[in-house]
TISEKE-21503 format. One record per residue (C-alpha): residue number from 0; x, z, y. Coordinates in Angstrom, 2 decimals. Layout:
% TISEKE-21503
+-----+---------+---------+---------+
! num !       X !       Z !       Y !
+-----+---------+---------+---------+
! NUM !       X !       Z !       Y !
...
+-----+---------+---------+---------+
This chain:
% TISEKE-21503
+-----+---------+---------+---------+
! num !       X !       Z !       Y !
+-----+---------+---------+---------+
!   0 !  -36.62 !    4.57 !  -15.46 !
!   1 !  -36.34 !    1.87 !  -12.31 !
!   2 !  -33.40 !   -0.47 !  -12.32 !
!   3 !  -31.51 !   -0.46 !   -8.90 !
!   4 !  -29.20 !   -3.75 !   -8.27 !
!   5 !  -26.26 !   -3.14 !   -6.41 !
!   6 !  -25.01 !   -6.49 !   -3.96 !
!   7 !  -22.20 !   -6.78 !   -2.06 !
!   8 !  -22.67 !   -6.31 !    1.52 !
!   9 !  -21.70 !   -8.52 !    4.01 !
!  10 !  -18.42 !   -6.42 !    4.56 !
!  11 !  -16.36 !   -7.96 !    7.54 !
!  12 !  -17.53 !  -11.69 !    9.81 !
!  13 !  -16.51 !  -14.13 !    8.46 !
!  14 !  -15.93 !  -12.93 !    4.86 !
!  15 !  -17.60 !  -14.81 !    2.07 !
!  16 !  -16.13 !  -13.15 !   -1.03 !
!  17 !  -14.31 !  -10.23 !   -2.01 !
!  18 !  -11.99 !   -8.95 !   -4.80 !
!  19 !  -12.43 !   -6.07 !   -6.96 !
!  20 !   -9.22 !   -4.38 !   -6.84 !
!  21 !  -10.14 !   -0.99 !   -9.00 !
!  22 !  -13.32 !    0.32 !  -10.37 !
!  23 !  -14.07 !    3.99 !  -10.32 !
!  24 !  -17.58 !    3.93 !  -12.86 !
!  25 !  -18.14 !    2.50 !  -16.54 !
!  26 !  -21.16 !    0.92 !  -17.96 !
!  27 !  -22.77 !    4.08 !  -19.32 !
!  28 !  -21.09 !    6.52 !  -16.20 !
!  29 !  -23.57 !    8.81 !  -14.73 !
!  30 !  -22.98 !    8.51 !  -10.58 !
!  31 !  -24.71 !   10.78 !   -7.78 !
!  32 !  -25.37 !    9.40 !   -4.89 !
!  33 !  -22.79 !    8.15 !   -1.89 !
!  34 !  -20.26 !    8.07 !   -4.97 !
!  35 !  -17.10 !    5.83 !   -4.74 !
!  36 !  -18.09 !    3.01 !   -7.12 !
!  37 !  -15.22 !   -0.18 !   -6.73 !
!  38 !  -12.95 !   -0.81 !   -3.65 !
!  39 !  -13.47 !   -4.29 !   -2.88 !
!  40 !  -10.23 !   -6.38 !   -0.72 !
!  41 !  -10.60 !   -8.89 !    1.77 !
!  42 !   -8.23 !  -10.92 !    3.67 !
!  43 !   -8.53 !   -8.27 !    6.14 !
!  44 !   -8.47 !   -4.66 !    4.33 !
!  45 !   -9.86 !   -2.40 !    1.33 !
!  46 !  -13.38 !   -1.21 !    1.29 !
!  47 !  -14.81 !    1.69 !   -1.03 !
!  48 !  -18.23 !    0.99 !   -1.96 !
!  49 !  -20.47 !    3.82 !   -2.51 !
!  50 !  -23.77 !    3.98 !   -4.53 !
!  51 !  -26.63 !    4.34 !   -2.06 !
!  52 !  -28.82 !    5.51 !   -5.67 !
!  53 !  -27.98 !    8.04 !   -8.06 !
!  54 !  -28.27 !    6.90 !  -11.77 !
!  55 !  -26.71 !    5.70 !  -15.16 !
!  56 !  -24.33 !    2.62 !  -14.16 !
!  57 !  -25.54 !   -0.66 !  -17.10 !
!  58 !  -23.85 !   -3.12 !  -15.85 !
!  59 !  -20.54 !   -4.25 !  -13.61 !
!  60 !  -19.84 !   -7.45 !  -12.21 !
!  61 !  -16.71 !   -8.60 !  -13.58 !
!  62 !  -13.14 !   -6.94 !  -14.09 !
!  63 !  -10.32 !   -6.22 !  -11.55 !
!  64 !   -9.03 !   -9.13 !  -10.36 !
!  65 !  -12.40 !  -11.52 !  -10.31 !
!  66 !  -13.93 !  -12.76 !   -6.94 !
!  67 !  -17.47 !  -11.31 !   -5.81 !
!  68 !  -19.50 !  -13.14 !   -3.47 !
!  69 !  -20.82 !  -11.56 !   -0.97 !
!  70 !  -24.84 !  -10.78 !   -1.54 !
!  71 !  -24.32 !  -10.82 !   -5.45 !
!  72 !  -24.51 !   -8.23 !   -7.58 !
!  73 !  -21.92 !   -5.95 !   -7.93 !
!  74 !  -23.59 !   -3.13 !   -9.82 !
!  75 !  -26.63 !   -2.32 !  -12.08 !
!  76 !  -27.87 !    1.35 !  -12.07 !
!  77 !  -30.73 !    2.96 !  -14.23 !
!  78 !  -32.66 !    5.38 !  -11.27 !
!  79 !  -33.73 !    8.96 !  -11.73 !
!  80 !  -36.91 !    7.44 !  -10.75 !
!  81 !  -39.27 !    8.12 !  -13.86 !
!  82 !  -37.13 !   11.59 !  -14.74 !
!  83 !  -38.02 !   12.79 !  -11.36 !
!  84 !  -42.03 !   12.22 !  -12.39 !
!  85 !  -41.39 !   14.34 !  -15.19 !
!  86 !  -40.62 !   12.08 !  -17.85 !
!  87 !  -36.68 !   13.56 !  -19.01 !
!  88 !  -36.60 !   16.66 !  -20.94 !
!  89 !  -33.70 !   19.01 !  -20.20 !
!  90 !  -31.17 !   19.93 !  -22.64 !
!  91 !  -28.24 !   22.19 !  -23.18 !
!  92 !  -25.37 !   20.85 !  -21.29 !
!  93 !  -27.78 !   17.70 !  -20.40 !
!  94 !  -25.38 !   15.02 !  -18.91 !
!  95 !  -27.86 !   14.62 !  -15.71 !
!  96 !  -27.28 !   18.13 !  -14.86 !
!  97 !  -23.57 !   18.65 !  -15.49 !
!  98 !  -21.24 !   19.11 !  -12.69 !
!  99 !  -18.57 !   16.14 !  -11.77 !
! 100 !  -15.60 !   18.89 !  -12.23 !
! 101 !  -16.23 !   18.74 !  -16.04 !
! 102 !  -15.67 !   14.86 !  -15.89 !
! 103 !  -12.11 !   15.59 !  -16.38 !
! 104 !  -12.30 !   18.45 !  -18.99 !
! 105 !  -14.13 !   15.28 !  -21.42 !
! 106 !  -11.12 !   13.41 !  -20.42 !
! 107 !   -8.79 !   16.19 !  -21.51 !
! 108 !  -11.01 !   16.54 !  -24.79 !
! 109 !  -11.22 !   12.91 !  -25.77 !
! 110 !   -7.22 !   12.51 !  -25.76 !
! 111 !   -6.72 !   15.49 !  -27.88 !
! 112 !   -9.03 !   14.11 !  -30.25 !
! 113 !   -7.45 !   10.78 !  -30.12 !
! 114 !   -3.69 !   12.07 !  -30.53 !
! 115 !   -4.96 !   15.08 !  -33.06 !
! 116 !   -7.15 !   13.95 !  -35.55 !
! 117 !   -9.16 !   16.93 !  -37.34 !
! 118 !   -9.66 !   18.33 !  -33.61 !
! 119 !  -13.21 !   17.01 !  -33.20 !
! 120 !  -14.91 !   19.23 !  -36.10 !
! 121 !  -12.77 !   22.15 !  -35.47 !
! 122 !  -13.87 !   21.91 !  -31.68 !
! 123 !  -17.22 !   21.10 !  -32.84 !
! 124 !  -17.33 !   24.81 !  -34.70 !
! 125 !  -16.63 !   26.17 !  -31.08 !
! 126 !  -18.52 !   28.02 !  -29.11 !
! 127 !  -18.63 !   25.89 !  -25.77 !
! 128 !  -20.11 !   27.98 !  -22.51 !
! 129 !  -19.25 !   25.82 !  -19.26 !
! 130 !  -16.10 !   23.48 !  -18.64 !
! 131 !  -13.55 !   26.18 !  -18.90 !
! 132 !  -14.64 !   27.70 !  -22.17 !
! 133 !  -13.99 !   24.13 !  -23.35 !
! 134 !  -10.51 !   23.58 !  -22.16 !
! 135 !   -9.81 !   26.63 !  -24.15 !
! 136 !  -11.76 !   25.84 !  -27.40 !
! 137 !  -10.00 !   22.46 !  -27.12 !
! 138 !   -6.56 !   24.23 !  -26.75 !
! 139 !   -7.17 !   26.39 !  -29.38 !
! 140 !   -8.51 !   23.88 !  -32.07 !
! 141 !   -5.47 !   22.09 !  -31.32 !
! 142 !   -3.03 !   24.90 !  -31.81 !
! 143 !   -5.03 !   25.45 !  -35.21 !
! 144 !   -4.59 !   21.64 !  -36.42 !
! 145 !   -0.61 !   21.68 !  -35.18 !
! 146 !   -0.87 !   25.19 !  -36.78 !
! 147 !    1.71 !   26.44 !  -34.40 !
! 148 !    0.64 !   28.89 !  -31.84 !
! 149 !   -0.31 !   26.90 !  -28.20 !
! 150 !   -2.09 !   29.53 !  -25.99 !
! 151 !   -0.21 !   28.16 !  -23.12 !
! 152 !    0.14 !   24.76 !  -23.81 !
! 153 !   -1.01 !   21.99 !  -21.12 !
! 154 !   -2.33 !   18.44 !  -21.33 !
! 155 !   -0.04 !   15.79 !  -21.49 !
! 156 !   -2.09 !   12.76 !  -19.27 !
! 157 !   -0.91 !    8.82 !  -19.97 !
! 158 !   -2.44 !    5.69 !  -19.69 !
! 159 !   -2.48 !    4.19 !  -23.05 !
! 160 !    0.17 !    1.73 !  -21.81 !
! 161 !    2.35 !    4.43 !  -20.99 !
! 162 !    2.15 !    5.73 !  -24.47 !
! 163 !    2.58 !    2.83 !  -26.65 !
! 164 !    6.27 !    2.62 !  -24.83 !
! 165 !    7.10 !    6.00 !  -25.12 !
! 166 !    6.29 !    5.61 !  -28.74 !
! 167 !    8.52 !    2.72 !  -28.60 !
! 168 !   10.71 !    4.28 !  -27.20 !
! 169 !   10.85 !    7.62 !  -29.01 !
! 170 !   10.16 !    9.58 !  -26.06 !
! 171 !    8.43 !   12.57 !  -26.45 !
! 172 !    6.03 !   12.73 !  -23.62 !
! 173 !    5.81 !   16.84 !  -23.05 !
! 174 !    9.22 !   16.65 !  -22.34 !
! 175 !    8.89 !   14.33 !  -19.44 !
! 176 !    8.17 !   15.85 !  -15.67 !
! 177 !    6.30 !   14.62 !  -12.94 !
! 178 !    5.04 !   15.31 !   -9.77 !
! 179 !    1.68 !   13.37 !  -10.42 !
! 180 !   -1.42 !   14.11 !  -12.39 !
! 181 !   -0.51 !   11.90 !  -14.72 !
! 182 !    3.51 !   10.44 !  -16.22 !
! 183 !    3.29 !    6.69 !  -14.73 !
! 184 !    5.96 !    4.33 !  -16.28 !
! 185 !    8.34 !    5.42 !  -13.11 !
! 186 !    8.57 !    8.44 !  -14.53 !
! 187 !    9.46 !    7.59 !  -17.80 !
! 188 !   12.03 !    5.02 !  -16.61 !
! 189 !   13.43 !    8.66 !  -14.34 !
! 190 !   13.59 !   10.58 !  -17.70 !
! 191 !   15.39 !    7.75 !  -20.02 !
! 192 !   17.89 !    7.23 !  -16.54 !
! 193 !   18.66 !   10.99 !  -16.16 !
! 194 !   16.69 !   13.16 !  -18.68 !
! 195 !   17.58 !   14.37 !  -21.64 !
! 196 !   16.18 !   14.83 !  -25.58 !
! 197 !   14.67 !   11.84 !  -27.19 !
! 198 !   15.06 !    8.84 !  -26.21 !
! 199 !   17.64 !    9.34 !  -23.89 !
! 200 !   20.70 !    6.67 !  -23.23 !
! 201 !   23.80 !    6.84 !  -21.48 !
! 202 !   23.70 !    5.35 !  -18.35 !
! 203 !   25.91 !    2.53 !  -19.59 !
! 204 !   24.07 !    1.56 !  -22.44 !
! 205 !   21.47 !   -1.17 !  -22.62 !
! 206 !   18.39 !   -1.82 !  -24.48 !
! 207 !   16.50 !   -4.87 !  -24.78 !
! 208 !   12.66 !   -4.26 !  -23.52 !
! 209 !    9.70 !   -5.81 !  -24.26 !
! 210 !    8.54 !   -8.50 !  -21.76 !
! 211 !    5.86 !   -7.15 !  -19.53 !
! 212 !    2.64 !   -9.43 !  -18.49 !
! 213 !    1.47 !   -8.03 !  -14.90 !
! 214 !   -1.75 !   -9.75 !  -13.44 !
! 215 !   -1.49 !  -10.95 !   -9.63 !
! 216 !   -4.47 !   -9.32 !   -8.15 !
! 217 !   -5.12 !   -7.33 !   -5.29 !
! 218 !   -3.01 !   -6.93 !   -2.07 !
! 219 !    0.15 !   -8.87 !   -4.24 !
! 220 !   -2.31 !  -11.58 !   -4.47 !
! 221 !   -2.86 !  -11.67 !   -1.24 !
! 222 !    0.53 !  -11.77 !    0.03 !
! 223 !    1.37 !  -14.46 !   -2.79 !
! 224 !   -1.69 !  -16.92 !   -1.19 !
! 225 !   -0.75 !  -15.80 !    2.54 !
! 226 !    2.88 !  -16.90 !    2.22 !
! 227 !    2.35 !  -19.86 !    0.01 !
! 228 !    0.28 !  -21.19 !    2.70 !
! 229 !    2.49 !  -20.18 !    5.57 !
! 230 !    5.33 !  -21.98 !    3.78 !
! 231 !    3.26 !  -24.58 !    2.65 !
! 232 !    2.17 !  -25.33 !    6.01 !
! 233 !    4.88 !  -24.38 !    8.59 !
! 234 !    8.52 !  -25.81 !    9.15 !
! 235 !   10.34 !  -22.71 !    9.79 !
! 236 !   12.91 !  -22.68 !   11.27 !
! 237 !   15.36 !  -19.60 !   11.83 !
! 238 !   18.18 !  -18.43 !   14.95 !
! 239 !   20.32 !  -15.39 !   14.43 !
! 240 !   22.42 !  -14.21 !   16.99 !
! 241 !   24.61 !  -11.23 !   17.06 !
! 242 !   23.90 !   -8.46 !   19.51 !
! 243 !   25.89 !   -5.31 !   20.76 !
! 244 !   23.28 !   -2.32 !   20.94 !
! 245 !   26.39 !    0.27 !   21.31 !
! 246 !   24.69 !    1.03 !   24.91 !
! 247 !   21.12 !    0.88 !   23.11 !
! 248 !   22.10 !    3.36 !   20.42 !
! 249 !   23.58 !    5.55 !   23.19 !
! 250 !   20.60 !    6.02 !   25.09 !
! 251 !   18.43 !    6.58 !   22.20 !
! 252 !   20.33 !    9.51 !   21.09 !
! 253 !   20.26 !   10.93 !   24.32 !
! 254 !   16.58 !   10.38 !   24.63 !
! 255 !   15.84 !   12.09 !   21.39 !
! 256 !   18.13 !   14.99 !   22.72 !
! 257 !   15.58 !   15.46 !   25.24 !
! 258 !   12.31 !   14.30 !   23.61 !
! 259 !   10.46 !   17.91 !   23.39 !
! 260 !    7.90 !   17.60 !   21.41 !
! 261 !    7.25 !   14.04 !   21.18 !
! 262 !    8.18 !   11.93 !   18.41 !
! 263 !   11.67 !   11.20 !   17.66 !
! 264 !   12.51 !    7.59 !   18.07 !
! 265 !   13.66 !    5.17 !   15.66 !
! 266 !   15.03 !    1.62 !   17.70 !
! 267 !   11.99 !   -0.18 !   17.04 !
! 268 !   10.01 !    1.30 !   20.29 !
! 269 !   13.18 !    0.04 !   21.93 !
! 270 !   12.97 !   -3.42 !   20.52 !
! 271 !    9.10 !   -3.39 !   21.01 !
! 272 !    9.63 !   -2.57 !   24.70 !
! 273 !   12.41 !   -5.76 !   24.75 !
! 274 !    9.97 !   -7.90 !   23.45 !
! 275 !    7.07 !   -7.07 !   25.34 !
! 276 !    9.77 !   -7.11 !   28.68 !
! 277 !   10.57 !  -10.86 !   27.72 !
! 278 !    8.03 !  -12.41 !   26.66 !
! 279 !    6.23 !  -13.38 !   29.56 !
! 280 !    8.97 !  -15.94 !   30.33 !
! 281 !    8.43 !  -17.52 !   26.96 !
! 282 !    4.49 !  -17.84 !   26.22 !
! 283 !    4.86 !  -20.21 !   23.66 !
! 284 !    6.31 !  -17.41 !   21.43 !
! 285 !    3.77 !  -14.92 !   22.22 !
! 286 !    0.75 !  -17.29 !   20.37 !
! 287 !   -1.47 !  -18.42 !   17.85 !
! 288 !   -1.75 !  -22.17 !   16.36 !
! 289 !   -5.04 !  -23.08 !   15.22 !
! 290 !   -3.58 !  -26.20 !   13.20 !
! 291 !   -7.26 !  -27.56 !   12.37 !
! 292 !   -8.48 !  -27.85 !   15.47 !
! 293 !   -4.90 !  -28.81 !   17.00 !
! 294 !   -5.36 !  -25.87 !   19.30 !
! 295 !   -2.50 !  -23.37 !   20.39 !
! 296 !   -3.41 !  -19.95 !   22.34 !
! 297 !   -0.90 !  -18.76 !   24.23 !
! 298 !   -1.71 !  -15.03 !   24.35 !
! 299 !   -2.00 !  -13.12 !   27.81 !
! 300 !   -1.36 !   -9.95 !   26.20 !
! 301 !    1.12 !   -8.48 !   23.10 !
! 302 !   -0.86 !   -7.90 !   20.34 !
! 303 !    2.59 !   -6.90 !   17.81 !
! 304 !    2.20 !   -6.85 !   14.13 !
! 305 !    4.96 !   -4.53 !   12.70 !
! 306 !    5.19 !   -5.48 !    8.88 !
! 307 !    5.24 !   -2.30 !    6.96 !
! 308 !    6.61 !   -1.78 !    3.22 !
! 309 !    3.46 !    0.09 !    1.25 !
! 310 !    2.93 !    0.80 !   -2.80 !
! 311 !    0.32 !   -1.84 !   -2.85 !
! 312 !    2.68 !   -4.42 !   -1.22 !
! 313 !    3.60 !   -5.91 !    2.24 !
! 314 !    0.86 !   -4.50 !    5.16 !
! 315 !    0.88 !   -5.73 !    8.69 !
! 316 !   -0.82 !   -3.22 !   10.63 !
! 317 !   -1.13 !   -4.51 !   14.77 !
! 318 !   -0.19 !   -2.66 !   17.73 !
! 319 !   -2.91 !   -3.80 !   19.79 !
! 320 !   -1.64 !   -4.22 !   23.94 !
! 321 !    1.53 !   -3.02 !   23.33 !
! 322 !    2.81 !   -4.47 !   26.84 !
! 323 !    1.07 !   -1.84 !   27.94 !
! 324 !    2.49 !    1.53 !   25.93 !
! 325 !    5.62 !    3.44 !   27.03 !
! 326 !    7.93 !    3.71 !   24.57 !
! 327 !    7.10 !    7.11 !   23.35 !
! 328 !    3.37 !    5.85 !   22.95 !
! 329 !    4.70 !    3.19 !   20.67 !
! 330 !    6.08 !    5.73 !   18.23 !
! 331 !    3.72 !    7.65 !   18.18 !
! 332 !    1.69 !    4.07 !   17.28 !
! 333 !    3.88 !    3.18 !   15.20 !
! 334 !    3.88 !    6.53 !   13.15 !
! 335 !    0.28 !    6.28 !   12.83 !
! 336 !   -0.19 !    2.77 !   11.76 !
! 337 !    2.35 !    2.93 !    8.87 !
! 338 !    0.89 !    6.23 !    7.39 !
! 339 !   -2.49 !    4.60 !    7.60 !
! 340 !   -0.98 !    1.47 !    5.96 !
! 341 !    0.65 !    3.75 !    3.51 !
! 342 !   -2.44 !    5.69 !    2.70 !
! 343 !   -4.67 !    2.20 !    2.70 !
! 344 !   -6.87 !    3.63 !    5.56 !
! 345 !   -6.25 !    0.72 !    8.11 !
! 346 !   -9.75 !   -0.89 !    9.28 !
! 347 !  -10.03 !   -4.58 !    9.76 !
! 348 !   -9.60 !   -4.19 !   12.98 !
! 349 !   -6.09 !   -2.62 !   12.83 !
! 350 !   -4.84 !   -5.96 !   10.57 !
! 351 !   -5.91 !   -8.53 !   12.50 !
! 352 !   -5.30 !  -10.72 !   15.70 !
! 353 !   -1.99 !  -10.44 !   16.17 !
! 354 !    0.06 !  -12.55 !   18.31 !
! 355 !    3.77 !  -11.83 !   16.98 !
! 356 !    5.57 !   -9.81 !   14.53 !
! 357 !    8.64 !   -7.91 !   13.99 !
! 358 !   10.06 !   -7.01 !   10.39 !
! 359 !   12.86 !   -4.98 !    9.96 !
! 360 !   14.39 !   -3.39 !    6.49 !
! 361 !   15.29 !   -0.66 !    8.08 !
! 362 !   18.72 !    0.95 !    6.98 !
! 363 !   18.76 !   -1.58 !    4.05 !
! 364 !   19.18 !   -4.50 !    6.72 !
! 365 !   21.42 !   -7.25 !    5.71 !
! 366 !   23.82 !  -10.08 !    7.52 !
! 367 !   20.89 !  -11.75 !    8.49 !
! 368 !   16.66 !  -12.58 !    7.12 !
! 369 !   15.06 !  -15.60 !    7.23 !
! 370 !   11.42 !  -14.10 !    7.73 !
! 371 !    8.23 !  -15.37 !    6.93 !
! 372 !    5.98 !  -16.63 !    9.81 !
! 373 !    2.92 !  -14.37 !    9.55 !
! 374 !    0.01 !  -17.34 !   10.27 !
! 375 !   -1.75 !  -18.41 !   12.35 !
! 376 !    1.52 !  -16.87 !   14.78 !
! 377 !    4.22 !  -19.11 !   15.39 !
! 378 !    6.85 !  -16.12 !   15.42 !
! 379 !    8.23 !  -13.41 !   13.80 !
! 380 !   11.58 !  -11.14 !   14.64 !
! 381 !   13.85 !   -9.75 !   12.33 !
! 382 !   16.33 !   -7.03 !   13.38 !
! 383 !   19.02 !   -6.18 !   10.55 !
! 384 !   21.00 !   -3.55 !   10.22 !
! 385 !   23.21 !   -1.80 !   12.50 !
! 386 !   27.07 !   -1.81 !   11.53 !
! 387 !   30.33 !   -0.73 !   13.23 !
! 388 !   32.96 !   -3.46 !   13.78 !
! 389 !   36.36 !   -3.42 !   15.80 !
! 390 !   35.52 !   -5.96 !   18.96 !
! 391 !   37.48 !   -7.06 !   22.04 !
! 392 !   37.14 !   -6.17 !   25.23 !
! 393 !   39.79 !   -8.05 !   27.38 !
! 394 !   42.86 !   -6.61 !   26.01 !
! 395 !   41.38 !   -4.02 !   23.98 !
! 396 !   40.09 !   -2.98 !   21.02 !
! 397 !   37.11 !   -1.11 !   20.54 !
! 398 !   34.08 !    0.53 !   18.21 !
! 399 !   30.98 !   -1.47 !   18.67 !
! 400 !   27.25 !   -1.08 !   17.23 !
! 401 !   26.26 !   -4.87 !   16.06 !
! 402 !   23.05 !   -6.06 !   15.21 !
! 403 !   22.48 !   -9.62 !   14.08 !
! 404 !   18.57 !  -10.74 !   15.49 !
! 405 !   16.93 !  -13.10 !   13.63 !
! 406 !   13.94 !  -15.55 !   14.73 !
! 407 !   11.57 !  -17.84 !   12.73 !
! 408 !    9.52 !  -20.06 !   14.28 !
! 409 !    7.35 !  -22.55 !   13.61 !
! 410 !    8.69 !  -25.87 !   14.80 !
! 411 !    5.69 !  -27.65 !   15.46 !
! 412 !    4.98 !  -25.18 !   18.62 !
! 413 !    8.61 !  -23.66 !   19.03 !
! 414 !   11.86 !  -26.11 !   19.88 !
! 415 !   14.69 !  -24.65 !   18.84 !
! 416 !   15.82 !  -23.98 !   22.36 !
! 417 !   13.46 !  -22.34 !   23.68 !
! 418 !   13.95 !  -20.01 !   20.48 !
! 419 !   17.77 !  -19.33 !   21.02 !
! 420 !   17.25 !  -19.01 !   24.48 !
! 421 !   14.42 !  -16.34 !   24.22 !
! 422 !   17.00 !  -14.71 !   21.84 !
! 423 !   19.48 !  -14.60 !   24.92 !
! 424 !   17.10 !  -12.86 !   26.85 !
! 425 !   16.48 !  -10.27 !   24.40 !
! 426 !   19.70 !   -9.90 !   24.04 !
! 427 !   20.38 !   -9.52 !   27.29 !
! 428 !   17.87 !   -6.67 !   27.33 !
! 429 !   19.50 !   -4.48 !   24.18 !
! 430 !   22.72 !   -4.82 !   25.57 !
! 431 !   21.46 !   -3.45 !   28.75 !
! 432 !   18.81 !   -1.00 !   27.98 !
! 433 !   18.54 !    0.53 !   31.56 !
! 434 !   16.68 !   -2.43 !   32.40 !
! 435 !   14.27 !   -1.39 !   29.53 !
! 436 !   13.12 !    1.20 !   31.85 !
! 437 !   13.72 !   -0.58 !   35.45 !
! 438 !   10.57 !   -1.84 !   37.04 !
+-----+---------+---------+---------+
């Protein structure tokens, strides 16, 4: 058989080295061709590579978490060349030949064996016809080592991490329910919160845990290096003002009242449509600081990064022109962007360029945020949550909607004036939202 080596290709300009983030093949894994091997990160987004050979995989280029240049090897795979000349001999159940659904039925079989020991021989005895024949035989030599009846009974899937602390623990995994393919820790920690049966605890109690080691790789790295330089580098500084969106949250009821069957809106199309309104007046917001070559571009155009909250960590997908989207177009943006984020289906293009971002918490809000800048920008927005508050009005007392705004900015670019009064202007804007919509 031929060897085939694997390199990384040159997978976004610019990029000299990616991380492996997950591996989907073993040394010894039979692949087909155009099969997901590794997803590889970049500064700019996840890539799945895919075998362009189909083969026996003998060697892998480091673990998750280690750097791969780009144009070195990432993979090693033995070729079908020389059993394609005739040189293999077939066999029952030959691994060459065996379809990828029965991948997970040796899964289910090597766990049994591993939590059942005496399984392997009395599976061995079995007749064993395709991959459901051996689900069964594996069911049934386990029901005949437990010697209690299991026609029914159902795979219990766990990392091995997972399984060491619910043996800790005293949890009895088949008694645990998920959602998932698999119990995860999250849904242990759901069963010893509200479950019941072993190892269950009053929610009052506590119980020491074992300290947990977690390696920084992946997307968390990437967050960790892009804010420790953007602190590291910037003097932030950060304006909050307090703003009245009583009128704002007015109209976007009634707009939703009348939306058909576009999307419902949330206030950040409103605030987009603010910013995009305002800007103009203040370009040194609206830019990007090269601070190498001592170089600031003051952007013609509203390229809006909108900071989004995913499983793999903090995402900044970009609204690309967003001056020029209606408000209803920059739902239906913003919809898209964050399931893509969500899913990890953004494209390089659709993380990077931006000239200023917003970040919001959403209903979890707070007084007031002190955001990050998102570099090479030289501002970033924070609106926090919406409360109701007693305010005057002349004589009067009444229910108001208030929003505290915050603003960092980065003060080698951004004076603080200029910030607080860009601020007014927004303001101005909220608390007036017919001139959102006033040409």
């Amino acid at each position: 058989m031929a060897r085939f080596t694997f390199k990384l290709p040159d997978i976004g300009e610019g990029i000299a080295e990616a991380e492996i983030v997950a591996w989907h093949v073993a040394v010894g894994d039979r692949i087909e061709e155009d099969q997901n091997i590794a997803d590889m990160m970049t500064d700019k987004a996840t890539v799945e590579m895919e075998s362009p050979v189909a083969g026996t995989v003998v060697e892998r280029a480091g673990e998750v978490g280690d750097q791969v240049a780009i144009g070195a090897a990432l993979v090693v795979i033995e070729t079908d060349a020389a059993a394609s000349a005739g040189e293999a001999t077939a066999t029952p159940m030959d691994e060459t030949a065996r379809p990828a659904a029965l991948a997970a039925e040796d899964e289910v079989e090597e766990q049994f064996e591993a939590e059942n020991p005496g399984v392997e021989e009395t599976v061995a005895a079995a007749p064993i016809q395709g991959g459901r024949d051996l689900r069964e035989a594996t069911l049934k030599a386990l029901a005949d080592v437990k010697d209690t009846p299991q026609p029914d009974a159902k795979p219990v899937l766990a990392s091995p991490a997972v399984r060491q602390r619910a043996k800790e623990l005293g949890v009895d995994l088949a008694q645990v329910r998920t959602e998932a393919d698999r119990i995860r820790h999250a849904d242990l920690d759901a069963f010893l919160r509200y479950g019941a049966g072993q190892g269950y605890h009053a929610p009052h109690a506590s119980r020491a845990r074992e300290d947990e080691t977690v390696r920084v790789i992946g997307m968390r790295r990437r967050i960790a290096e892009n804010m420790a330089a953007s602190k590291r580098n910037i003097p932030h500084f950060t304006y909050v003002d307090e703003i009245d969106v009583t009128a704002l949250e007015a109209m976007r009821a009634d707009l939703n009242a009348n939306r058909g069957a576009r999307p419902k809106l949330t206030m950040l199309p409103l605030m987009i449509v603010a910013i995009c309104r305002s800007l103009p007046d203040f370009p040194m917001l609206n830019a990007r600081y090269d601070d190498e070559a001592g170089v600031v571009t003051r952007s013609g155009r509203v390229h809006l990064g909108m900071a989004t909250q995913t499983d793999a960590g903090l995402t900044v997908p970009v609204i690309r022109d967003a001056q020029d989207r209606n408000v209803w177009q920059l739902a239906t943006e913003i919809g898209r962007l964050a399931e893509a984020a969500r899913a990890n289906k953004l494209t390089p293009q659709e993380l990077g360029g931006g000239t200023i971002t917003v970040t919001s918490l959403g209903p979890l809000g707070g007084i007031a945020t002190t955001p990050v800048i998102n570099r090479p920008e030289v501002a970033i927005i924070g609106p926090n949550k919406i409360v109701e508050r007693p305010v005057f009005q002349g004589e009067d007392i009444v229910r108001a909607k208030l929003m505290n705004l915050s603003i960092s900015c980065d003060h080698r670019v951004v004076d603080g004036w200029d910030a607080a009064s860009y601020v007014q202007a927004l303001k101005k804007l909220l608390e007036t939202p017919v001139l959102l919509f006033a040409d």
